[in-house]
C-alpha positions as CSV (number, residue, x, y, z in Angstrom):
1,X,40.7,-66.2,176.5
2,X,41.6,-63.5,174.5
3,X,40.0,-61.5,171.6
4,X,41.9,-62.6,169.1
5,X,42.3,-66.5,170.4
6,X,40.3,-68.9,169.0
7,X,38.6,-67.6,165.6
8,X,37.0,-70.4,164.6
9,X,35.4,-70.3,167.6
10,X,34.0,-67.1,167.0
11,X,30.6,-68.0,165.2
12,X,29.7,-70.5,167.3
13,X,30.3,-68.1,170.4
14,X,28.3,-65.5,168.8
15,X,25.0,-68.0,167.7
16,X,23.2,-67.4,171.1
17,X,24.0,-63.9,171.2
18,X,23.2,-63.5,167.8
19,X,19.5,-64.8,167.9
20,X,18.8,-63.6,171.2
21,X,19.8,-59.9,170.5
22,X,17.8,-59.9,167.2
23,X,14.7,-61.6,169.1
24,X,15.1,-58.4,171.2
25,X,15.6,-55.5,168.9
26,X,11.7,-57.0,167.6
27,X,9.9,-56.6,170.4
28,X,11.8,-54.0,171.8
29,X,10.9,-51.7,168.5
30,X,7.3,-53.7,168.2
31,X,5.0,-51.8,170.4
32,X,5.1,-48.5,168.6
33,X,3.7,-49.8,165.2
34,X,1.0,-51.9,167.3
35,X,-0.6,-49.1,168.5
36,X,-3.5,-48.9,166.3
37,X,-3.7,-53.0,166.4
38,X,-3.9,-52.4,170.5
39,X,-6.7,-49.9,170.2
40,X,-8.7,-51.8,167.8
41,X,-8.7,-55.0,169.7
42,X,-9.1,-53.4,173.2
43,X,-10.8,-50.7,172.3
44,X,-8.6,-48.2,174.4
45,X,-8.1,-44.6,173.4
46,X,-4.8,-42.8,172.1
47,X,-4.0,-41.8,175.7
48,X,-4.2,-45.0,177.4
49,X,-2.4,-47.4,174.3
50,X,1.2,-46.0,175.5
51,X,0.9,-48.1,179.2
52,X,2.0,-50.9,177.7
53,X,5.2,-49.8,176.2
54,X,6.0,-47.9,179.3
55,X,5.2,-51.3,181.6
56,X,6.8,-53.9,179.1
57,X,10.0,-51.1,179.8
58,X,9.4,-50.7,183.2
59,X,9.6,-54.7,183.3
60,X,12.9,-54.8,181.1
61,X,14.2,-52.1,183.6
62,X,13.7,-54.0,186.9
63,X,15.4,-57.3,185.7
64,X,19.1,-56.0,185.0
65,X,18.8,-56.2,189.2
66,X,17.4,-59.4,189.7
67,X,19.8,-60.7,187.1
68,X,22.6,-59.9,188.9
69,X,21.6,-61.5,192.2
70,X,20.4,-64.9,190.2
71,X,24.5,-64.9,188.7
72,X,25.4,-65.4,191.9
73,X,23.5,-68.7,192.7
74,X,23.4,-70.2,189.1
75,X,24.9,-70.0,185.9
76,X,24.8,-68.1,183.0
77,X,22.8,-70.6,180.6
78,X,20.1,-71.2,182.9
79,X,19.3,-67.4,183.6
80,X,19.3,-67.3,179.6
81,X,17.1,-70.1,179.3
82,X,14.9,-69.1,182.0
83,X,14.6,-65.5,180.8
84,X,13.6,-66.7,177.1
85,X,10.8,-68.8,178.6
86,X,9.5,-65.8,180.4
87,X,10.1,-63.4,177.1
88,X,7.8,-66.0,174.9
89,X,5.3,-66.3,177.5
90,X,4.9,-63.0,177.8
91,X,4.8,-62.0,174.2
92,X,2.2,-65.1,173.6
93,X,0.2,-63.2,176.6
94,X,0.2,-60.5,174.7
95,X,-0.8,-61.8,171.7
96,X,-3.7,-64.1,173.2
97,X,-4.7,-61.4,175.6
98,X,-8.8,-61.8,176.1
99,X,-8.5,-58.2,177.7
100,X,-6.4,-54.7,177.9
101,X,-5.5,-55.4,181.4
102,X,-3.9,-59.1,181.0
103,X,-2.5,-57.3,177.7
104,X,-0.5,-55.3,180.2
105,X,0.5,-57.2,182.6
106,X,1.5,-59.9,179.9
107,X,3.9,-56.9,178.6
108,X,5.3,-56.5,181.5
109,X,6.4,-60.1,181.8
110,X,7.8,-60.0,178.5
111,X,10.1,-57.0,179.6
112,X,11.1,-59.0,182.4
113,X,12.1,-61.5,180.1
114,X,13.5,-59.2,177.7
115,X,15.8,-57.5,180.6
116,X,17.1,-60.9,181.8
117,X,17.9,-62.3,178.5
118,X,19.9,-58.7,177.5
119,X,21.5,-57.6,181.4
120,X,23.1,-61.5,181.1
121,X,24.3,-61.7,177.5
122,X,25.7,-58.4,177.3
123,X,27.8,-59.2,181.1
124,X,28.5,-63.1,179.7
125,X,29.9,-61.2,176.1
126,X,31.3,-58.4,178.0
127,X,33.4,-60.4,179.9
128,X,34.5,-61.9,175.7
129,X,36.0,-58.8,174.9
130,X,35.2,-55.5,172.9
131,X,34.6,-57.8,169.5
132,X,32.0,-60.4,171.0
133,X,29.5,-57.2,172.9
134,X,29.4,-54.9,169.9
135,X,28.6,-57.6,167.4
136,X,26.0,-58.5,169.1
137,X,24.4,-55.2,170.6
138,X,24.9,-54.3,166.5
139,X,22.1,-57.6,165.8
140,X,20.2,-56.2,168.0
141,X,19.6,-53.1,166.0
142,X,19.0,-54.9,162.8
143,X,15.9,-56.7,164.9
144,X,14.5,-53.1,165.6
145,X,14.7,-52.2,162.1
146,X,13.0,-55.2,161.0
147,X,10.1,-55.0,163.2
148,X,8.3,-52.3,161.9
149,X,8.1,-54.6,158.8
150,X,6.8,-57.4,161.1
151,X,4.1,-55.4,161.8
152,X,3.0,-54.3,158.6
153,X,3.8,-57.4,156.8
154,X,2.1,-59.8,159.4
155,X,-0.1,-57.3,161.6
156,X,-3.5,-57.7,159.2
157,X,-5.0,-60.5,161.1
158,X,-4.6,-58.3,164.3
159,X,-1.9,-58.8,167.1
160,X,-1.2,-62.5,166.7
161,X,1.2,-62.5,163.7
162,X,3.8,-60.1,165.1
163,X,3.8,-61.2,168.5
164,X,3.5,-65.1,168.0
165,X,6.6,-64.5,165.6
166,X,8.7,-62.9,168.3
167,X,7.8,-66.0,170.7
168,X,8.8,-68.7,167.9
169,X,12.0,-66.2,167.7
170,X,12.6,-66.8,171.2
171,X,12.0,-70.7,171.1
172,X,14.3,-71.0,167.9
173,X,16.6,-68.9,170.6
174,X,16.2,-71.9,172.6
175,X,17.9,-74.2,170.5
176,X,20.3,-72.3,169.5
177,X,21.4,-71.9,172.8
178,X,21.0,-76.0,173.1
179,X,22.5,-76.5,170.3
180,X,26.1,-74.3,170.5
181,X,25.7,-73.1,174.7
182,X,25.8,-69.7,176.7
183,X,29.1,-68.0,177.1
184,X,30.2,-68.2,180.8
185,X,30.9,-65.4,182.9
186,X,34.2,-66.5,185.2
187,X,34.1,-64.8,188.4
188,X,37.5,-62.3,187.8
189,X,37.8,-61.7,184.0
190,X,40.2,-59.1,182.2
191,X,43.8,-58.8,181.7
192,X,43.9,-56.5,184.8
193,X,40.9,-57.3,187.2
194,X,42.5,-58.9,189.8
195,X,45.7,-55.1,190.1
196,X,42.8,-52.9,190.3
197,X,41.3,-52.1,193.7
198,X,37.4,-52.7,192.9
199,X,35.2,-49.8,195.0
200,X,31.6,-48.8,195.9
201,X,33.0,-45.8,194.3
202,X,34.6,-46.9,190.9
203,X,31.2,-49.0,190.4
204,X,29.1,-46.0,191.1
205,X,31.4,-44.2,188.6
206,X,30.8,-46.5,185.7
207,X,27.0,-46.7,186.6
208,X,26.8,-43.4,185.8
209,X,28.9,-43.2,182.4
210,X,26.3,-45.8,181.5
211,X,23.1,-44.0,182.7
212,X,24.4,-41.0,180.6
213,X,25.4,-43.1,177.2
214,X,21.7,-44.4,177.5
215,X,20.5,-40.9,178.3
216,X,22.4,-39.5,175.6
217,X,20.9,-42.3,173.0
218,X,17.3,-41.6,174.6
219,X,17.7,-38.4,174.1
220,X,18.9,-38.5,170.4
221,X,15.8,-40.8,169.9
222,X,13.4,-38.4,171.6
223,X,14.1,-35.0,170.8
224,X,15.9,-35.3,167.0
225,X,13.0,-34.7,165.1
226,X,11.4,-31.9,166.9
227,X,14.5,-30.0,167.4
228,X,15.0,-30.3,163.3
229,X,11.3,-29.4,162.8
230,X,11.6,-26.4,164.8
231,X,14.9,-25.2,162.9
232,X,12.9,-25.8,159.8
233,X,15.0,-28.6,158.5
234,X,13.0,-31.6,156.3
235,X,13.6,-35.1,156.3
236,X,13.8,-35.1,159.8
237,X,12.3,-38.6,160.7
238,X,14.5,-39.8,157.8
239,X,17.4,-38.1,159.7
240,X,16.6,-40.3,163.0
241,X,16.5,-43.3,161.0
242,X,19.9,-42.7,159.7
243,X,21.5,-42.2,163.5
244,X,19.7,-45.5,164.2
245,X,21.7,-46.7,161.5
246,X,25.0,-45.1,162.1
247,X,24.4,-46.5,165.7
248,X,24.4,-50.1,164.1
249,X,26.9,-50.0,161.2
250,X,29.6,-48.4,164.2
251,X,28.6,-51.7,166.0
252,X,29.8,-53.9,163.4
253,X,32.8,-51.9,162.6
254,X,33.7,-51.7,166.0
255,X,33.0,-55.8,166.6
256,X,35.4,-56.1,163.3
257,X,38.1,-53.9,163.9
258,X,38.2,-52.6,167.8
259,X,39.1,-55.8,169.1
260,X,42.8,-54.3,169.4
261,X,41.9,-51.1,171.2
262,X,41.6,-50.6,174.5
263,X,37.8,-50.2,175.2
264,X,38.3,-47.1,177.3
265,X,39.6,-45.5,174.7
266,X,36.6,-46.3,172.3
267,X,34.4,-44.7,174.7
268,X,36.9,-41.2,175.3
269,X,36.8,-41.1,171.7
270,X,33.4,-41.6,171.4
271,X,32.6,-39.1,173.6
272,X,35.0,-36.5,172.4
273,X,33.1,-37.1,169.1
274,X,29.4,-36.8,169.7
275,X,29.9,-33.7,171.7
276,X,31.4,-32.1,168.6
277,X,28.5,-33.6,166.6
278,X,26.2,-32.2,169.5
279,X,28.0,-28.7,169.3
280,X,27.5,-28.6,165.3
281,X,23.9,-29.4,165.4
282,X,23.5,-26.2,166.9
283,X,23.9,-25.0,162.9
284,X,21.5,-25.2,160.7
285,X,23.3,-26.3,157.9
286,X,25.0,-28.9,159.8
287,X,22.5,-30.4,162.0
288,X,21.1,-33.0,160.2
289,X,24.7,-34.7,158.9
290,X,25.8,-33.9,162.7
291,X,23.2,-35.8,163.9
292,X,23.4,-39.0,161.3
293,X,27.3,-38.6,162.9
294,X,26.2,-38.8,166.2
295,X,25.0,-42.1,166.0
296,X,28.3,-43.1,164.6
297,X,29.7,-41.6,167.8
298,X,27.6,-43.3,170.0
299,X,27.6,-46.9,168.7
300,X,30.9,-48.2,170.3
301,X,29.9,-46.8,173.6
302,X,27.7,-49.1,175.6
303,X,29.8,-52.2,173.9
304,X,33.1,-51.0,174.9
305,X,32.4,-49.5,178.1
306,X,30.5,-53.5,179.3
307,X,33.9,-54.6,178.3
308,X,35.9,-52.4,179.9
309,X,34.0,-52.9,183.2
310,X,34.5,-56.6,182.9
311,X,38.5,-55.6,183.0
312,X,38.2,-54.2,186.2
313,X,35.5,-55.6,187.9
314,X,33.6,-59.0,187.8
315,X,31.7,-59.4,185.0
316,X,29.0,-61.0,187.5
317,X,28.7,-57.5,188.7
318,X,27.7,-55.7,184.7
319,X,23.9,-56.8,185.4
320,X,23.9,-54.4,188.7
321,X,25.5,-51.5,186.3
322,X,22.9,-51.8,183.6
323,X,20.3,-50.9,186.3
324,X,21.5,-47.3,186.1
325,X,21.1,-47.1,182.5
326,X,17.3,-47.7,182.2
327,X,17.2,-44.8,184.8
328,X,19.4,-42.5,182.7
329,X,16.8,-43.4,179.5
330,X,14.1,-42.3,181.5
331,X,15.2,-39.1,183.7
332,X,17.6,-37.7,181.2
333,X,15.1,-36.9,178.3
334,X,12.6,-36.1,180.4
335,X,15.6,-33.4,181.5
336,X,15.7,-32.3,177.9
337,X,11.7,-31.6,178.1
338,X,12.1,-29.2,181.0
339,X,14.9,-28.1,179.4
340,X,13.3,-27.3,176.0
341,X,9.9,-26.1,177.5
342,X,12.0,-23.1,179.6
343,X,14.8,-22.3,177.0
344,X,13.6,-23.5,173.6
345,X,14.4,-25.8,171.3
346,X,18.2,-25.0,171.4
347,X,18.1,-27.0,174.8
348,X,18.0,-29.9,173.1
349,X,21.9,-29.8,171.2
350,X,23.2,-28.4,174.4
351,X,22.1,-30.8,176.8
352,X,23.2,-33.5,174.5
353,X,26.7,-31.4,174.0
354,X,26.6,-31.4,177.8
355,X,25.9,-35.0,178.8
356,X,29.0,-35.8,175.7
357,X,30.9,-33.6,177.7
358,X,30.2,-35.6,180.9
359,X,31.0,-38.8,179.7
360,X,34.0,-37.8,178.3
361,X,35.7,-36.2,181.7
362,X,34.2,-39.3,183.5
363,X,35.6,-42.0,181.1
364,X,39.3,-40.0,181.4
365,X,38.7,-40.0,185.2
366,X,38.6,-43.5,185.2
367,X,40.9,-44.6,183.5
368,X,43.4,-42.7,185.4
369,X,42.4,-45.0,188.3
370,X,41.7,-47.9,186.4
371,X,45.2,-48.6,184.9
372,X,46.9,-51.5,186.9
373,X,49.2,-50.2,189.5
């Protein structure tokens, strides 16, 4: 099937993908504004409250791997269904939690379901084309900018209300998925995956482009605000907000009008383009707009570069590739620390201008090798 096939059948594709990826940007983007509500239930100090965001990520960072070795005993829908079950009991756990310690570990079991339901959905839609992946991973950002909101709105009677409403978003997930299925993911997809020799090497390769697009976004996420507020710049937070939303809105654009590009060249452009944007952030006068740009840049990446692995390798295989993004989100700002605590704050546009720089040489690189012979 190609991109453009079928467009009537291009709502019901997306349904699954649609409410799972939203059910995820909320609790992905829920456990920062329920900080206070986890310190006034359990009673844990400002120190201790950020172990369960780091666990519930740990969690979501160790099941891209066991994903990928559950694809190759059973299908698609029922790691789905199976990792929504675990995402709503884990988020129920959290909400019904009698202590800080079952708090956690509940957390953690939500990021295990959280990982499964996102490594196979993103390899299943992947293996749809460019279109299918970013219109999806573009829902999911909408969910993180809702949930804040969730918290406020239903966060007065203590944890129960936001966390209980991601669960019923999972089972409503549920049906959906029950009611209009789970993409498959064929063993060989792509115009071209059966002419390119697939390698330890070329899978290594794209493992790293992804660890450095998620370091890159990390970093973005981390280090925006302080490097503004140390250049003196206001509106800073409303500044990060804005590459969160560029990040989106380049989703839906790309979902709407890449489908006829080839992904590799979404991502070489992408590239190309945030290191510029990295570059002009080291002005003043331009940093903030540079930085709103960035996440422009950046939102067709991880999208178009799933797809583009799922042209040249298995699309069973994406789960094992995602593995090396949650360690690029977690060495590669902690990189920019070091970086920023032994060179100043200018570290922070440079790196980012570097790691751009990286991807872009990689993603030419490959697809040298990866056109069809």
């Amino acid at each position: 099937m190609t991109e453009l096939s079928a467009p009537p059948r291009l709502l019901p594709l997306l349904a699954v993908g649609v409410a799972a990826f939203f059910t995820l940007g909320l609790i992905q983007a829920m456990y920062g504004p329920a900080f206070p509500m986890f310190q006034a239930r359990f009673g844990v100090d400002t120190g201790a409250v950020g172990l369960i965001a780091s666990v519930h990520f740990l969690g979501s960072s160790l099941a891209p791997f066991l994903v990928g070795l559950a694809l190759r005993q059973v299908s698609a829908r029922r790691v789905v269904v199976a990792s929504l079950l675990i995402l709503a009991a884990g988020v129920s756990g959290v909400a019904l939690a009698p202590s800080w310690g079952l708090a956690v570990t509940a957390a953690f079991v939500g990021g295990l379901g959280l990982g499964g339901v996102s490594a196979c959905l993103n390899a299943a839609y992947a293996a749809q084309g460019t279109r299918p992946v970013n219109l999806v991973n573009a829902v999911f950002g909408i969910g993180s900018m809702v949930s804040p909101l969730l918290v406020v709105s239903l966060g007065e009677g203590g944890l129960g209300g936001p966390f209980l409403a991601v669960a019923l978003s999972a089972a409503l997930t549920l049906l959906v998925a029950r009611i209009w299925g789970v993409p498959g993911i064929p063993a060989v997809t792509g115009a071209g995956a059966g002419e390119v020799t697939i390698t330890p090497r070329l899978m290594l390769v794209f493992a790293v482009m992804i660890g450095v697009y998620v370091g890159l976004e990390a970093g973005y996420g981390a280090w925006t605000v302080r490097y503004l507020d140390s250049r003196g710049l206001p509106g800073a937070a409303l500044v990060l907000s804005g590459f969160w939303g560029g990040i989106t809105l380049s989703r839906v654009l790309t979902g709407m009008f890449g489908a006829r590009v080839h992904p590799a060249w979404l991502v070489i452009g992408s590239a190309a383009f945030v290191t510029v944007c990295a570059l002009s952030a080291l002005i003043p006068l331009l940093a903030p707009g540079a930085s709103v740009l960035a996440g422009l840049a950046l939102g067709p990446v991880f999208g178009s570069m799933l797809a583009w692995a799922s042209r040249v390798m298995p699309a069973r295989q994406v789960p094992f590739l995602l593995t090396a993004g949650s360690a690029g989100g977690v060495l590669l700002p902690f990189l920019m620390g070091q970086g920023v605590a032994a060179f100043g704050p200018l570290a922070v546009p440079l790196t980012l201008a570097t790691l751009g720089s990286v991807l872009l040489v990689l993603s030419m690189l490959t697809l040298r090798h990866t056109r069809p012979t």
